[in-house]
PLY file of the C-alpha trace (Angstrom):
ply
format ascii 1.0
element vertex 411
property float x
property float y
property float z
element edge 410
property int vertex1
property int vertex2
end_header
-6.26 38.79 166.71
-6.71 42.75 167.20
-5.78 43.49 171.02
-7.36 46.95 171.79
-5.67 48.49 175.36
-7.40 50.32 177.59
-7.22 54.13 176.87
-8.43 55.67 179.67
-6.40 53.24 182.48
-3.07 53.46 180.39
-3.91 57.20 180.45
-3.91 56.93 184.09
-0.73 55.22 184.44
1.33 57.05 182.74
0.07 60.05 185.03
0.89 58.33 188.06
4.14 57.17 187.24
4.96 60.77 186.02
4.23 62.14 189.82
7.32 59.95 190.80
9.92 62.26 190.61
8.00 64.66 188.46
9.41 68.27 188.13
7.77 71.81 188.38
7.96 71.82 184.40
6.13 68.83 183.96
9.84 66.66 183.01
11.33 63.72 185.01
13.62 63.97 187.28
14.96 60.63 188.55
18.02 58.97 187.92
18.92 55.65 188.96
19.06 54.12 192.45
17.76 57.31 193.56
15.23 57.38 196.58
12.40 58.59 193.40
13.82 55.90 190.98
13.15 53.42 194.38
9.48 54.48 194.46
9.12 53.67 191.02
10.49 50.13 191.15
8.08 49.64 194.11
5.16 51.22 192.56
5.86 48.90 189.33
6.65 45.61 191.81
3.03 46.03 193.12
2.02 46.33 189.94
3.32 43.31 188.68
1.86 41.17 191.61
-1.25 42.74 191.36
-1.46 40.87 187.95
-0.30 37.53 189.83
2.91 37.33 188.05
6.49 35.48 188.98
8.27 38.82 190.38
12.19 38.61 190.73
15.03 41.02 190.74
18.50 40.33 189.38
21.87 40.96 191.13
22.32 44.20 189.05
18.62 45.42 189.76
16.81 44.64 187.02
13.14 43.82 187.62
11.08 40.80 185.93
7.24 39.56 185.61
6.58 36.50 184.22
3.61 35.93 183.22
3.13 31.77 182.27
2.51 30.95 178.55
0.21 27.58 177.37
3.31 25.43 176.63
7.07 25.58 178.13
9.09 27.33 175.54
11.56 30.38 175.37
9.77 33.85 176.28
9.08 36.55 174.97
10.88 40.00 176.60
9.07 43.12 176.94
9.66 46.26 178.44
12.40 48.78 178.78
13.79 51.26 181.82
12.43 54.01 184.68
15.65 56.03 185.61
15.31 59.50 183.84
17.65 62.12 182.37
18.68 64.91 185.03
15.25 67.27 184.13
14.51 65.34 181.51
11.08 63.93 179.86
8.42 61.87 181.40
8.31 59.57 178.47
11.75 58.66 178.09
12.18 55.02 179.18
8.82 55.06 181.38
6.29 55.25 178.04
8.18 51.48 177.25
7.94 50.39 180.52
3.98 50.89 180.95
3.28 50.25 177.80
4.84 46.87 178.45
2.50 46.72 181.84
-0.47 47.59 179.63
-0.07 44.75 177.33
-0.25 42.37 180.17
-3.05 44.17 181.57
-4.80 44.03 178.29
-4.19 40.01 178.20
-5.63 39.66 181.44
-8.72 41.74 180.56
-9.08 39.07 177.75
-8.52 36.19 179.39
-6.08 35.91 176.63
-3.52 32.92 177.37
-0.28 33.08 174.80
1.52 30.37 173.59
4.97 31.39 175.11
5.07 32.64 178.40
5.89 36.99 178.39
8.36 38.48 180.65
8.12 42.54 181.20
11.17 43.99 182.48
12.45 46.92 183.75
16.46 47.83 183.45
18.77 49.48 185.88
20.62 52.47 185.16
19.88 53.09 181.11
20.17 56.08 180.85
23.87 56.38 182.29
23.65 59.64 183.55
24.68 58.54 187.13
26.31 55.22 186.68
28.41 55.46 183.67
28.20 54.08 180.95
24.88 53.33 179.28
22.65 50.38 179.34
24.43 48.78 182.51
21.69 46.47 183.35
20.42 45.05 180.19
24.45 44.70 178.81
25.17 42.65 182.48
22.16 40.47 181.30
23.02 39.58 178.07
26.91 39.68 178.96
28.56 42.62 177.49
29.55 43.32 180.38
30.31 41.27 183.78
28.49 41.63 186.77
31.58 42.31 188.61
32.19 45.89 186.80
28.85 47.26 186.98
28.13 46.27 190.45
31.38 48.59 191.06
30.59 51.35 188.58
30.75 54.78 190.71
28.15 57.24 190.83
29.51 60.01 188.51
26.67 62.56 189.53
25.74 62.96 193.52
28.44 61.17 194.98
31.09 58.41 195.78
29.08 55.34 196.15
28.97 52.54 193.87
25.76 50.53 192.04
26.05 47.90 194.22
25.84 50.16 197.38
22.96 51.58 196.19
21.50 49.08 195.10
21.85 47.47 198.53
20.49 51.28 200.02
17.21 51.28 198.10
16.42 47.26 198.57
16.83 46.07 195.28
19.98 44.30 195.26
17.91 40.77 194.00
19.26 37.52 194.52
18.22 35.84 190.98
21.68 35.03 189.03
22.18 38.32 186.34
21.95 35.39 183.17
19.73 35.17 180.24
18.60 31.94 179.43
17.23 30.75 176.15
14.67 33.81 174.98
12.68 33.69 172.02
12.34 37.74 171.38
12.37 40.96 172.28
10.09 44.03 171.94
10.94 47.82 173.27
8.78 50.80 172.81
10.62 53.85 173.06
10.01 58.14 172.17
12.15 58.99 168.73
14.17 61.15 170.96
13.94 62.72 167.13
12.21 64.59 164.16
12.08 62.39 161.37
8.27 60.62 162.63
6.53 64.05 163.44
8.00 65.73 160.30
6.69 62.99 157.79
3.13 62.73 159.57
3.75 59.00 160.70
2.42 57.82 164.12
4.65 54.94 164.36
8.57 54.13 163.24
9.13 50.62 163.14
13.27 50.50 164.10
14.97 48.31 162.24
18.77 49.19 163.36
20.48 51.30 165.98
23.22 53.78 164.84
27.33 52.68 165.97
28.65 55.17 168.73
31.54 55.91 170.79
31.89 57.73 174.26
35.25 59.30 174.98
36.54 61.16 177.24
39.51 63.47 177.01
42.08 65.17 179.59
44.22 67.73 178.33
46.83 69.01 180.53
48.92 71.98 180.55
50.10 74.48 183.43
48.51 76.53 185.76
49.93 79.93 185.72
49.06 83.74 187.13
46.85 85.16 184.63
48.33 88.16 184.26
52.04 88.65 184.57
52.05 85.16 182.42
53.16 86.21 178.42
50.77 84.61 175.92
53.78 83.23 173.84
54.56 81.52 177.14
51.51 79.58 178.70
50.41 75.84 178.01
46.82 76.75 178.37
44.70 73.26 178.59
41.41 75.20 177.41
42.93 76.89 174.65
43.81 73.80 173.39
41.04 72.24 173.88
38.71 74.99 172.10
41.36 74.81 169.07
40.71 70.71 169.24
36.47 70.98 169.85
36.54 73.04 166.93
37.99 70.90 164.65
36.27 67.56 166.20
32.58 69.39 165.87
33.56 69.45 161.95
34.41 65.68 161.74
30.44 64.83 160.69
31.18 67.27 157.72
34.35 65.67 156.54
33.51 61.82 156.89
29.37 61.20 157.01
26.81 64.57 157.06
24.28 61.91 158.53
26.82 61.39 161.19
26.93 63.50 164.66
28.98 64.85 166.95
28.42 65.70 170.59
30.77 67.42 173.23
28.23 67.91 176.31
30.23 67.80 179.71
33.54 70.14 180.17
35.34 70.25 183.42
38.24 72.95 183.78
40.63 72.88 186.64
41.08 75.40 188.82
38.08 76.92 186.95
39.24 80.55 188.37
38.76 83.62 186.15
42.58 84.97 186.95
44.22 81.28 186.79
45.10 79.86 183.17
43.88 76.36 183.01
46.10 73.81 183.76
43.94 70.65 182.81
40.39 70.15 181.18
38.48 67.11 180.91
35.38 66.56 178.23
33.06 64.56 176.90
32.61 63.43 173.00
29.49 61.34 172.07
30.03 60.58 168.23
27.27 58.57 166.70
27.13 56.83 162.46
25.36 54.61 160.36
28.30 52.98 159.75
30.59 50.85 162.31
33.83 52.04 159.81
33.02 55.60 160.26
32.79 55.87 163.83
36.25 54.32 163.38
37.81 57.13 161.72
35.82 59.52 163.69
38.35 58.43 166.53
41.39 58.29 164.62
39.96 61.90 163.70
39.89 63.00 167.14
42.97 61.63 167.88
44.83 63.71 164.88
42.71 67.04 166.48
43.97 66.77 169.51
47.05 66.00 168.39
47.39 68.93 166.47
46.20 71.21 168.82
48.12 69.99 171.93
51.41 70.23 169.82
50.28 73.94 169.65
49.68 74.93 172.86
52.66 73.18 174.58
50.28 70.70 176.40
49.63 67.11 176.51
46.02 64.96 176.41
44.96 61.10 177.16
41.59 59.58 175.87
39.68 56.85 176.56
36.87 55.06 175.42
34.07 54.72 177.98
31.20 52.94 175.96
31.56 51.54 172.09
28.67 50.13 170.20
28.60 48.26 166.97
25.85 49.19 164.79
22.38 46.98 165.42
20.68 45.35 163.00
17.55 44.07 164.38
15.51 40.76 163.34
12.99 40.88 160.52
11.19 38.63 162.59
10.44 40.91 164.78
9.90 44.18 162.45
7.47 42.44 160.39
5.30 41.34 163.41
5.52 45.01 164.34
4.34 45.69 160.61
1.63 43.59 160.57
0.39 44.85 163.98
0.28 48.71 162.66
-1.21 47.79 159.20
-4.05 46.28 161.26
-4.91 49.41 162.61
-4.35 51.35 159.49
-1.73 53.63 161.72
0.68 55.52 159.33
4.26 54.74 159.31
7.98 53.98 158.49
10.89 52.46 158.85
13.68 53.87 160.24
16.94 53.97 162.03
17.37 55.37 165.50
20.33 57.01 166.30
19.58 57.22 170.40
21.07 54.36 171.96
18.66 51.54 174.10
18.40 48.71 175.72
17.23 46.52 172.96
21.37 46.43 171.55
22.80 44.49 173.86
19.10 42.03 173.92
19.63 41.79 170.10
22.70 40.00 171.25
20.49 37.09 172.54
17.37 37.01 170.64
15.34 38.47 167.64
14.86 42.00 168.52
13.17 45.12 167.33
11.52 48.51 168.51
8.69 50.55 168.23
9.17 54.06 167.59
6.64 57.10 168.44
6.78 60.54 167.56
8.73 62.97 169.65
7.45 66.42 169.33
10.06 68.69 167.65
12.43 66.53 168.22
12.85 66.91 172.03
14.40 64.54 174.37
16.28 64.39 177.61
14.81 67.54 178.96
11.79 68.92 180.23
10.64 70.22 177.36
10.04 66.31 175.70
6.36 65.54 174.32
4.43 62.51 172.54
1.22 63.41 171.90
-1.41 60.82 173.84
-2.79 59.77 170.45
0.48 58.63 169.53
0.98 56.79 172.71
-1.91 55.04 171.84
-1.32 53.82 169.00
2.43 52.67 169.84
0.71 50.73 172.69
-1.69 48.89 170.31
0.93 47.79 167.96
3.04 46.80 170.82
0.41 44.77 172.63
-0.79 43.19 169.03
3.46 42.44 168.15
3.68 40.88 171.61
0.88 38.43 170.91
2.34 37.38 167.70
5.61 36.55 168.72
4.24 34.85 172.00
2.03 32.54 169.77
4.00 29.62 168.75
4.67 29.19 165.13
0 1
1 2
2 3
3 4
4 5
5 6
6 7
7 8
8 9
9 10
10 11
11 12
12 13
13 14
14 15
15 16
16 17
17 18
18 19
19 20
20 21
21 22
22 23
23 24
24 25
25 26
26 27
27 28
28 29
29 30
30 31
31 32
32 33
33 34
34 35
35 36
36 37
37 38
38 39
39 40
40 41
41 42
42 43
43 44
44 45
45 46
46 47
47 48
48 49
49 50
50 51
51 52
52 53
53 54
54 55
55 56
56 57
57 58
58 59
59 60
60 61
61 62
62 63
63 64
64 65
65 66
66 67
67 68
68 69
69 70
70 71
71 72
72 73
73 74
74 75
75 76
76 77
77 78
78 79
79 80
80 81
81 82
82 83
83 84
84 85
85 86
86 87
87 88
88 89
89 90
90 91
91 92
92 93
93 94
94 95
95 96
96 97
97 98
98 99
99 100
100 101
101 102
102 103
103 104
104 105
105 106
106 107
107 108
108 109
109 110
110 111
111 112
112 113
113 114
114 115
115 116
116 117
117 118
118 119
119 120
120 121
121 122
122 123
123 124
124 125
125 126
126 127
127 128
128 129
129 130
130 131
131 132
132 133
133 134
134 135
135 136
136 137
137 138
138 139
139 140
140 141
141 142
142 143
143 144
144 145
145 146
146 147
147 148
148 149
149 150
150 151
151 152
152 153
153 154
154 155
155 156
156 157
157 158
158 159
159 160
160 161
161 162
162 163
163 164
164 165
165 166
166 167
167 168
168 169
169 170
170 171
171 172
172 173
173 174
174 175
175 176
176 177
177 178
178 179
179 180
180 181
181 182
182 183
183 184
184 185
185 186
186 187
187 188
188 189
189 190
190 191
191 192
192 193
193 194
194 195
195 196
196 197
197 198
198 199
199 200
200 201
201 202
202 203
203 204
204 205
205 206
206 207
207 208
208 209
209 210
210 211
211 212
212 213
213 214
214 215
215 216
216 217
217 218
218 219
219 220
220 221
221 222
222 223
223 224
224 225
225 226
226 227
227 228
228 229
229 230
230 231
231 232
232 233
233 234
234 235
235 236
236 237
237 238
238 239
239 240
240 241
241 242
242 243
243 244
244 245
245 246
246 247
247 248
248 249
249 250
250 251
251 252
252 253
253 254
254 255
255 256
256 257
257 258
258 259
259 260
260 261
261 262
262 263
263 264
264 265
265 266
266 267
267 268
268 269
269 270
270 271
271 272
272 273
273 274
274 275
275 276
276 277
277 278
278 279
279 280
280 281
281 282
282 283
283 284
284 285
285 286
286 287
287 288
288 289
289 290
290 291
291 292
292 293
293 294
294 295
295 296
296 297
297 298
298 299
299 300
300 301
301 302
302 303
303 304
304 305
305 306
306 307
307 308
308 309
309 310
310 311
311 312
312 313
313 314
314 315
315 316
316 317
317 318
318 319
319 320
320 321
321 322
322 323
323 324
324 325
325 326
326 327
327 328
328 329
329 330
330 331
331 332
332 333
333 334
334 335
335 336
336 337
337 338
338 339
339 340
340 341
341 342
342 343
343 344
344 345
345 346
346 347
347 348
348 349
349 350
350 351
351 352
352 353
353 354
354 355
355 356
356 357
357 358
358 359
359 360
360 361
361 362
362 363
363 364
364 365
365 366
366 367
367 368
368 369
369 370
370 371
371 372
372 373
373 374
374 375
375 376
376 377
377 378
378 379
379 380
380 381
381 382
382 383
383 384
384 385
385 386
386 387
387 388
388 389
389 390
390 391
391 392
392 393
393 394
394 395
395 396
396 397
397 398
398 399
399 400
400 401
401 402
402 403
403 404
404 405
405 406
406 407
407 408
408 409
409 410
């Protein structure tokens, strides 16, 4: 069966949705358990009963629709997340999300009644730009993590408050136990958040694994001294060494895996005054591989930087790991339903690996999972500046609504 979605409403949608928290530069602005990320959970709650499904909301905050299939068997999970990036891009997590809300749509305009019964949902806090680290609500679901932590996770960007007090702020602290159950799939449409799709022409990537990555964060400490009356031979300058130790960690992708990379994105110096040397810096590194063995000896790496570079400067460092993920490799299952679906509409494409980070790891835990990919114009991501062309929305939400037939029809 070819399932054709409705152009002009899912046009509308994603328009709508994109008001919520919009920005002046036409980006997203709306992190989670914010009072914008709250008006999207209520605008998508209506929108869910509006289609007459089961609406419930987890203890962590995740939203679900079920919508009833012909026969009582496992379900079928679709749909992704609606916090944003600080300024980042309107279709970052949202595009997944309505596509998801489209499908069901679609099914209803064709009275079309699966075998399995489909379950759109949204998650809480993917993104982890305020609630540290990433994917907190789908990895409490599946549990990679306990619902203990990430209800106490703090709010690393506007404040002092935890998940679970906002969560209890905004109204969506839900009362339905954060479990799985026995689920048959998974689908997730998501942006690139990359170049590869646009640069080879294709409208649609079908995802068959998720790059390994690590999230560390280092504090190196040394002493706060005067500036200027302070000889160089004698200061234990935390920044100094930690420029001499960036330097060296930004090269590990050239020494272990050039397909590899490397990210140091937050820096905090304290005092942070121009006539103080630092006494103690705190940073970020995201480090991202193919390979589970390489991200491995990316962190002995670091470790032997910093090291190095400490012993240098006179100064000391600790690190910790705030997120590690294996490397995904998702369910054939579920890629060649996804195959199938674009080959139907004659939609160029290709497989690949993505190398952002989503929900779908921790749900490929569970059940056979896979993702749609759609182009992301030059590359952008996680700013204002992010782009998928409408066409190419399209056609994601085509395949996705034709995929989620096929693995809600019994076979």
């Amino acid at each position: 069966m070819d399932v054709q979605i409705d152009d002009e409403r899912f046009e509308r949608t994603v328009e709508a949705y994109s008001e919520i928290g919009g920005t002046e530069n036409g980006g997203l602005h709306r992190l989670a358990l914010t009072d914008s990320d709250k008006e999207a959970r209520d605008t998508f709650v209506n929108d869910l009963e509006a289609l007459d499904l089961d609406v419930s909301v987890d203890e962590v905050g995740n939203i679900f629709g079920r919508r009833d299939g012909a026969e009582d068997l496992a379900p079928v999970f679709i749909g992704s997340h609606l916090d944003s990036q600080p300024y980042g891009g309107r279709f970052d997590g949202q595009l997944g999300v309505l596509t998801a809300l489209e499908t069901l749509r679609t099914f209803d305009d064709h009275d079309i009644m699966t075998d399995r019964p489909v379950v759109i949902v949204n998650w809480t806090n993917e993104e982890g730009a305020r609630f540290a680290p990433a994917l907190l609500g789908s990895s409490a679901f599946t549990g990679r993590a306990s619902v203990e932590e990430t209800l106490s996770t703090p709010d690393e960007y506007e404040g002092t408050v935890t998940l679970e007090e906002e969560l209890e702020r905004i109204g969506y602290d839900g009362d339905r136990p954060c479990t799985a159950g026995d689920i048959h799939s998974y689908l997730e449409l998501h942006i690139e958040c990359g170049p590869e799709l646009e640069a080879n022409g294709n409208s649609i990537g079908i995802a068959d694994a998720i790059y390994a990555s690590t999230w560390l964060e280092v504090t190196v400490r040394g002493q706060s001294k005067h500036a200027g009356p302070t000889p160089m031979e004698d200061r234990q300058d935390a920044f100094a060494a930690t420029s001499e130790a960036v330097r060296d960690i930004l090269s590990i992708p050239d020494r272990l895996d050039d397909e590899s990379v490397v990210t140091v994105g937050e820096v905090h110096v304290s005092p942070n005054k121009r006539n103080i040397i630092p006494g103690e810096v705190t940073f970020s590194i995201d480090f991202r591989s193919g390979s589970d063995t390489v991200v491995t000896e990316a962190k002995n790496e670091v470790e032997r930087a910093l090291t190095a570079s400490c012993r240098n400067h006179g100064t000391e460092y600790d690190i910790a790991e705030i997120m590690a993920k294996d490397r995904t490799d998702f369910s054939s299952i579920v890629t060649d339903a996804i195959e199938d679906a674009t080959n139907s509409f004659d939609y160029p494409y290709q497989y690949i690996e993505s190398v952002a980070g989503h929900d779908a790891m921790p749900m490929n835990d569970i059940a056979e999972s896979a993702m749609i990919l759609v182009p992301s114009v030059g590359g952008e991501c996680h700013s204002e500046n992010e782009f998928t062309r409408m066409d190419d929305c399209l056609a994601g939400a085509n395949v996705f609504a034709n995929t989620t037939y096929t693995l809600a029809t019994k076979r």
